[in-house]
C-alpha positions in Angstrom: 70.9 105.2 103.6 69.4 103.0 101.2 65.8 101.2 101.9 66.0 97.8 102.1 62.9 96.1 100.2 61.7 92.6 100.3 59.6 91.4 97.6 56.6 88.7 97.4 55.1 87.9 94.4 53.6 84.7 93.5 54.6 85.3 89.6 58.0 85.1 89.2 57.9 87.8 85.7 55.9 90.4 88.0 58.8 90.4 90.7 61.7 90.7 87.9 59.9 93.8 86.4 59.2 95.3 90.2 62.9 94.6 90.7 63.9 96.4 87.9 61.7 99.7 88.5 62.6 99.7 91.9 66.4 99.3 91.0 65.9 102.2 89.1 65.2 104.5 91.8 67.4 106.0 94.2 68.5 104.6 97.7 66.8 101.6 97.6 67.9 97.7 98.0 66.1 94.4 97.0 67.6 92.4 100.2 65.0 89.5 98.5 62.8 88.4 96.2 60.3 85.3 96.8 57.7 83.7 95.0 56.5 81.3 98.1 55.4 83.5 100.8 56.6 81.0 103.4 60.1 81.5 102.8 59.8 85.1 102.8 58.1 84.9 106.6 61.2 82.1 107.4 63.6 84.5 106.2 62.7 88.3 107.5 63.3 86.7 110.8 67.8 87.1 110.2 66.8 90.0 107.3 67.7 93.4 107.6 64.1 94.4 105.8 62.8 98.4 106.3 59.5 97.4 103.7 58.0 94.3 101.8 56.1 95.0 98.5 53.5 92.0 98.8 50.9 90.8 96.2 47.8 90.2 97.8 46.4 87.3 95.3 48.7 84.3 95.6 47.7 80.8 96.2 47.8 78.5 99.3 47.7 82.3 101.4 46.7 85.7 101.0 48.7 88.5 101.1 46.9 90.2 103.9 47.5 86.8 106.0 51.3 86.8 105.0 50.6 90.7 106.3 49.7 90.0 109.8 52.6 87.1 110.1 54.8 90.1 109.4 53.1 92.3 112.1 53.6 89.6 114.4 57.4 88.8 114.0 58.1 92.7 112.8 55.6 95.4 113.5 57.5 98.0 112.5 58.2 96.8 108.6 56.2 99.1 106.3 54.0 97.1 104.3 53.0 97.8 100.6 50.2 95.9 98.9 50.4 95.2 95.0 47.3 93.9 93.4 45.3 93.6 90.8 42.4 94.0 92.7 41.0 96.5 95.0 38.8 94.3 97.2 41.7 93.6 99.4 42.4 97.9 100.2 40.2 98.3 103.3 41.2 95.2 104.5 45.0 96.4 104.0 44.7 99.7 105.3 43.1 98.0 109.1 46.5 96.2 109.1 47.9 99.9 108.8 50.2 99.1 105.5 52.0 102.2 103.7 50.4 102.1 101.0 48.5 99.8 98.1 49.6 99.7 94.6 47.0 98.9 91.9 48.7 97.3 88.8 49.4 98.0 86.8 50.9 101.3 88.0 52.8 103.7 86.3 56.6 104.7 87.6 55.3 107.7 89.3 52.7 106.0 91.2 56.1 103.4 92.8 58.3 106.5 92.9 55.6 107.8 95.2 55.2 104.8 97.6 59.0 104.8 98.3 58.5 108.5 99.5 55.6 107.2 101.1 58.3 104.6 103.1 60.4 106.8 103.3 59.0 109.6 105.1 57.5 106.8 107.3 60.6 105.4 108.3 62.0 108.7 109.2 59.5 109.4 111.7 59.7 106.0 113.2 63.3 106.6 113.5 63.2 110.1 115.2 60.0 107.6 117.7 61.9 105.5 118.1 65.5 107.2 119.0 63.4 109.1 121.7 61.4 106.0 123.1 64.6 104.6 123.3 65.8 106.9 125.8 62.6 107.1 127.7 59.5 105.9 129.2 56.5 106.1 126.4 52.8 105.4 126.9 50.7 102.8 124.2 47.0 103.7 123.8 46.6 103.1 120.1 46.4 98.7 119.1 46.5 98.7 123.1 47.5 99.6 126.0 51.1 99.4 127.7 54.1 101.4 129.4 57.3 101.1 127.7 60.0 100.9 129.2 63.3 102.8 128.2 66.1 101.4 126.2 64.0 98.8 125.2 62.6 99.6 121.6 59.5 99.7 122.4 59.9 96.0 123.0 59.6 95.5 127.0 56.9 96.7 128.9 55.7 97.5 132.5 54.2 94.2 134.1 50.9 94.8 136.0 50.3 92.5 139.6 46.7 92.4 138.5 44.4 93.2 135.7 42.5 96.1 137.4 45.7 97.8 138.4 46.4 98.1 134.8 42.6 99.1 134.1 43.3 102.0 136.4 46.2 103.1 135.2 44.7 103.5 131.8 41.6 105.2 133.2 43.7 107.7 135.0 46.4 108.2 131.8 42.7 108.8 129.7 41.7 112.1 131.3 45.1 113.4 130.4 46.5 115.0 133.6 42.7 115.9 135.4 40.8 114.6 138.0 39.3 111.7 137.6 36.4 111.7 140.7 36.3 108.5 142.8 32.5 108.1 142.3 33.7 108.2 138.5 36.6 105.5 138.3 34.0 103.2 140.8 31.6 103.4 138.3 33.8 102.5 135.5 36.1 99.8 137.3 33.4 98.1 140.1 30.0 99.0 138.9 28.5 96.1 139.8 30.1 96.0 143.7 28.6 98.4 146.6 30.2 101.4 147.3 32.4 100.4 150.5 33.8 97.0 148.7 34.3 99.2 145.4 36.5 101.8 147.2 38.5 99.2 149.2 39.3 97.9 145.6 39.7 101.1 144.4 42.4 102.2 147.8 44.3 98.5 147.2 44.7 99.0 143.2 46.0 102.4 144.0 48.6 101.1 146.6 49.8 98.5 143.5 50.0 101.1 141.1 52.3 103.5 143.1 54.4 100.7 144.0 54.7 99.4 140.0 55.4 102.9 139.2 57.9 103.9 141.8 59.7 99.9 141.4 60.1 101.0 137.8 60.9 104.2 137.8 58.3 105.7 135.7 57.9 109.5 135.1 54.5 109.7 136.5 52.8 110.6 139.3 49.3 109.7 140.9 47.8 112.7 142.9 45.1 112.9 145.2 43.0 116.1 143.6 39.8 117.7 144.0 37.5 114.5 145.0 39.2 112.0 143.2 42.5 111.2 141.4 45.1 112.7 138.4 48.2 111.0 136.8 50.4 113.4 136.0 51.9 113.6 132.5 54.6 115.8 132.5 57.4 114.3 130.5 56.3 111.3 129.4 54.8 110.7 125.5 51.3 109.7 125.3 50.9 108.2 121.6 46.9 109.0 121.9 47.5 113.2 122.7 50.7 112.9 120.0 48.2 111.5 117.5 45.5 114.2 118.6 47.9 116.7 118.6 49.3 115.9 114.9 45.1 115.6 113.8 44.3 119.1 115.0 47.5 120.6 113.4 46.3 119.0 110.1 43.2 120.4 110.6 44.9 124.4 111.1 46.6 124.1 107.8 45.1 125.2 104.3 46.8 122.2 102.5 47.7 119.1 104.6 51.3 118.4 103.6 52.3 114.8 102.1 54.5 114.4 105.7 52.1 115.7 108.0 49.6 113.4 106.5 52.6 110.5 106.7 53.0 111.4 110.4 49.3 110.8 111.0 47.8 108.1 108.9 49.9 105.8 110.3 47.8 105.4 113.3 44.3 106.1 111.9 42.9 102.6 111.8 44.2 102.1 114.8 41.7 101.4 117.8 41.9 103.4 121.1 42.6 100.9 124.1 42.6 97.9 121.6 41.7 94.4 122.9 41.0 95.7 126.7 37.5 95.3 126.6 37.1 98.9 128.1 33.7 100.2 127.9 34.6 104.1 129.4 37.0 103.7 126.3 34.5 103.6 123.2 33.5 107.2 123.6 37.5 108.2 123.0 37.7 106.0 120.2 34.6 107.1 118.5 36.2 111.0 119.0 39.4 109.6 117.2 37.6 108.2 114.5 35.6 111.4 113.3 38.6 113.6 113.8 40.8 111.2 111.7 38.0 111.5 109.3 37.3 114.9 108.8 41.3 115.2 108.4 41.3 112.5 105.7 38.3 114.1 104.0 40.5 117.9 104.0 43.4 115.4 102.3 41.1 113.7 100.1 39.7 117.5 98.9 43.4 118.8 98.5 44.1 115.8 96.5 41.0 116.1 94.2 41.8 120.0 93.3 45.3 119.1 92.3 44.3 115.8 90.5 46.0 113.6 92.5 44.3 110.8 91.8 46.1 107.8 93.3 46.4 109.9 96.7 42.6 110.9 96.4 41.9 107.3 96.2 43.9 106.1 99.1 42.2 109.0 101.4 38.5 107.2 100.4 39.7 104.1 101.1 41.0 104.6 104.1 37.9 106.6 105.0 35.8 103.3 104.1 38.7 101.6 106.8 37.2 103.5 109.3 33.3 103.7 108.4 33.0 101.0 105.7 28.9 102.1 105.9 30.0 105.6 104.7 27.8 105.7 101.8 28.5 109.0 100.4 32.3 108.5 100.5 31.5 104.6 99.5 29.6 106.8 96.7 32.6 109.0 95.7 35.4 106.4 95.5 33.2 104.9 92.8 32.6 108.3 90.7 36.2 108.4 91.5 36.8 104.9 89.4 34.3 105.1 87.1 36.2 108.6 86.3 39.3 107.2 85.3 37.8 104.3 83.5 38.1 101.4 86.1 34.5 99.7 85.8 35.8 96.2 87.7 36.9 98.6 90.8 33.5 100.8 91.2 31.1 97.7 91.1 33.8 95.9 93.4 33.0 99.4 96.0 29.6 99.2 94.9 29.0 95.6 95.9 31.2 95.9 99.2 29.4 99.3 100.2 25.8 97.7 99.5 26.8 94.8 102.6 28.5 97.2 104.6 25.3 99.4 104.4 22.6 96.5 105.1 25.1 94.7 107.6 25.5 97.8 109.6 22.3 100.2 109.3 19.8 96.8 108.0 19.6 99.6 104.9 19.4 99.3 101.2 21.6 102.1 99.0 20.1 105.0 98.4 18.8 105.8 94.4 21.7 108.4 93.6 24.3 105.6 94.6 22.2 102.7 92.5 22.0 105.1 89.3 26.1 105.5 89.2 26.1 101.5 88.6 23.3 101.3 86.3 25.4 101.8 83.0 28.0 98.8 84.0 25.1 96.7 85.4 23.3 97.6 82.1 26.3 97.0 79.6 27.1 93.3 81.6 23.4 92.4 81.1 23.8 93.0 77.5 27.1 91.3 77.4 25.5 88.6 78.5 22.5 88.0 75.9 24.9 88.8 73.4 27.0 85.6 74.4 24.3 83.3 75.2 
């Protein structure tokens, strides 16, 4: 089946030549092409769209704006970037797009991002076939049950808002006891301990009467001195995504769809938008698995001088830990390497905010002697035209 591609581009010669190097690729459909941005968000909404090839610099809104409209109408499109500029690829990689093309870019370098798509969509479609059919759990960019036959599109309604907390709490130890000293502490702690557990006792009566109302293929279990969910048959997209991390980690070589599988979800954040404190520490575990997985890519990609790919893995390691100065320091060895000054002062310039913003730091001296030679050769360019 042919991949249906939408295309945004404010300059109306750049979308006729990414038309025709797209049209000369196999299985794939322009279903639109649009230099106003507007019409493109009007139209996706009666479009049968699987991707949209977006330039990030146009005028009136950004492409990482346009980006997010598209999240919010379609969430599943895959999104790829085309730019100019690199300023924009952190920023594009937190809205969890595909892939970002710097122009210009070679054949390869598109022929890749439609594998890229398409070894996406094909995942999504084997998720999504199965979600279809059954219950799912949502812990990544938030947290909701989803109920079956529904495309991931309806999910369970809580009675109140700690109900729902305690669901989470309990789906977060995966199957083991959660004490009842521990889930006061995280859910009450500022009530005493006979209010707390009458809470606790009433939010427990909700939640068994939500799940059993529903149907849902969990049970809560009174074990050891507290409580358990237990997670038999239902997909949990946390342990799938921890699961998929650790098998990266086993392999010698992390394989272009094993690394599709997983980067999808990396800048995704654990428990998103609940405001759970007993959350953070599960998030932060995420985060440094995901990155010593992306740093095993990254080195795979370096020894075969895969360049492009190599790039994306540093970027998306700055998506997650924009501070990072020694990766912040590689990407720009990385640019300066292939000749692309504008790019490794743009990283140097980001990474030198990122690093007093976060740490109240200045760069350290092997990072500042990498940019002397384009600092050096702009200051001379200067006098020369004054």
């Amino acid at each position: 089946m042919a991949i249906r591609i939408m295309l945004v581009d404010d300059e109306e010669d750049a979308l006729k030549l990414l038309s025709i190097l797209l049209n000369q690729l196999e299985d794939v459909e322009i279903v639109g092409s649009y230099s106003n941005p507007l019409e493109a968000l009007k139209d996706i909404d009666h479009l049968a769209v699987d991707a949209v090839f977006l330039d990030n610099h146009m005028p009136g809104m950004k492409g990482t704006e346009v980006a997010r409209a598209i999240r919010s109408k379609r969430p599943h499109i895959q999104i790829v970037f085309i730019s100019a500029y690199g300023e924009y690829a952190v920023e594009a990689f937190e809205i969890r797009s595909t892939d970002y093309l710097l122009k210009p870019f070679s054949k390869e370098r598109l022929r890749d991002a439609v594998s890229h798509i398409r070894h996406t969509l094909s995942s999504q479609s084997i998720d999504n076939s199965k979600q279809e059919s059954k219950f799912w759990i949502q812990c990544l960019g938030g947290f909701h049950i989803h109920l079956p036959g529904s495309s991931g599109t309806q999910t369970l309604q809580w009675k109140t808002r700690k109900e729902r907390e305690l669901c989470a709490y309990l789906i977060h130890h995966q199957g083991k006891s959660a004490s009842t000293v521990s889930i006061i502490e995280a859910l009450w702690p500022e009530h005493d301990l006979d209010k707390a557990k009458t809470y606790l006792y009433t939010c427990l009566s909700y939640l068994r009467k939500t799940i059993a109302n529903h149907q849902v293929p969990i049970r809560i279990e009174k074990k050891d001195a507290g409580f358990a969910i237990a997670l038999d048959t239902i997909t949990v997209d946390a342990i799938e995504f921890e699961r998929q991390l650790r098998t990266a980690m086993a392999e010698q070589f992390i394989e272009q769809q094993l690394f599709d599988q997983f980067i999808q979800y990396t800048a995704a954040i654990y428990m998103e938008g609940s405001d759970y404190d007993w959350a953070y520490a599960k998030n932060y575990e995420l985060n440094q698995l995901s990155l010593r997985v992306i740093h095993k890519a990254y080195e795979g990609y370096r020894s075969n001088n895969q360049v492009d790919q190599a790039i994306e893995c540093l970027q998306r390691i700055l998506a997650i830990a924009p501070d990072s100065e020694k990766d912040g320091r590689e990407l720009i060895a990385v640019y300066l390497e292939t000749g692309n000054r504008n790019e490794a002062l743009r990283v140097y310039q980001q990474l030198e905010k990122a690093v007093y913003d976060h740490l109240e730091a200045e760069l350290e001296e092997e990072t500042v002697r990498l940019i002397h030679p384009i600092r050096d050769s702009a200051h001379s360019k200067n006098r020369v035209e004054r």
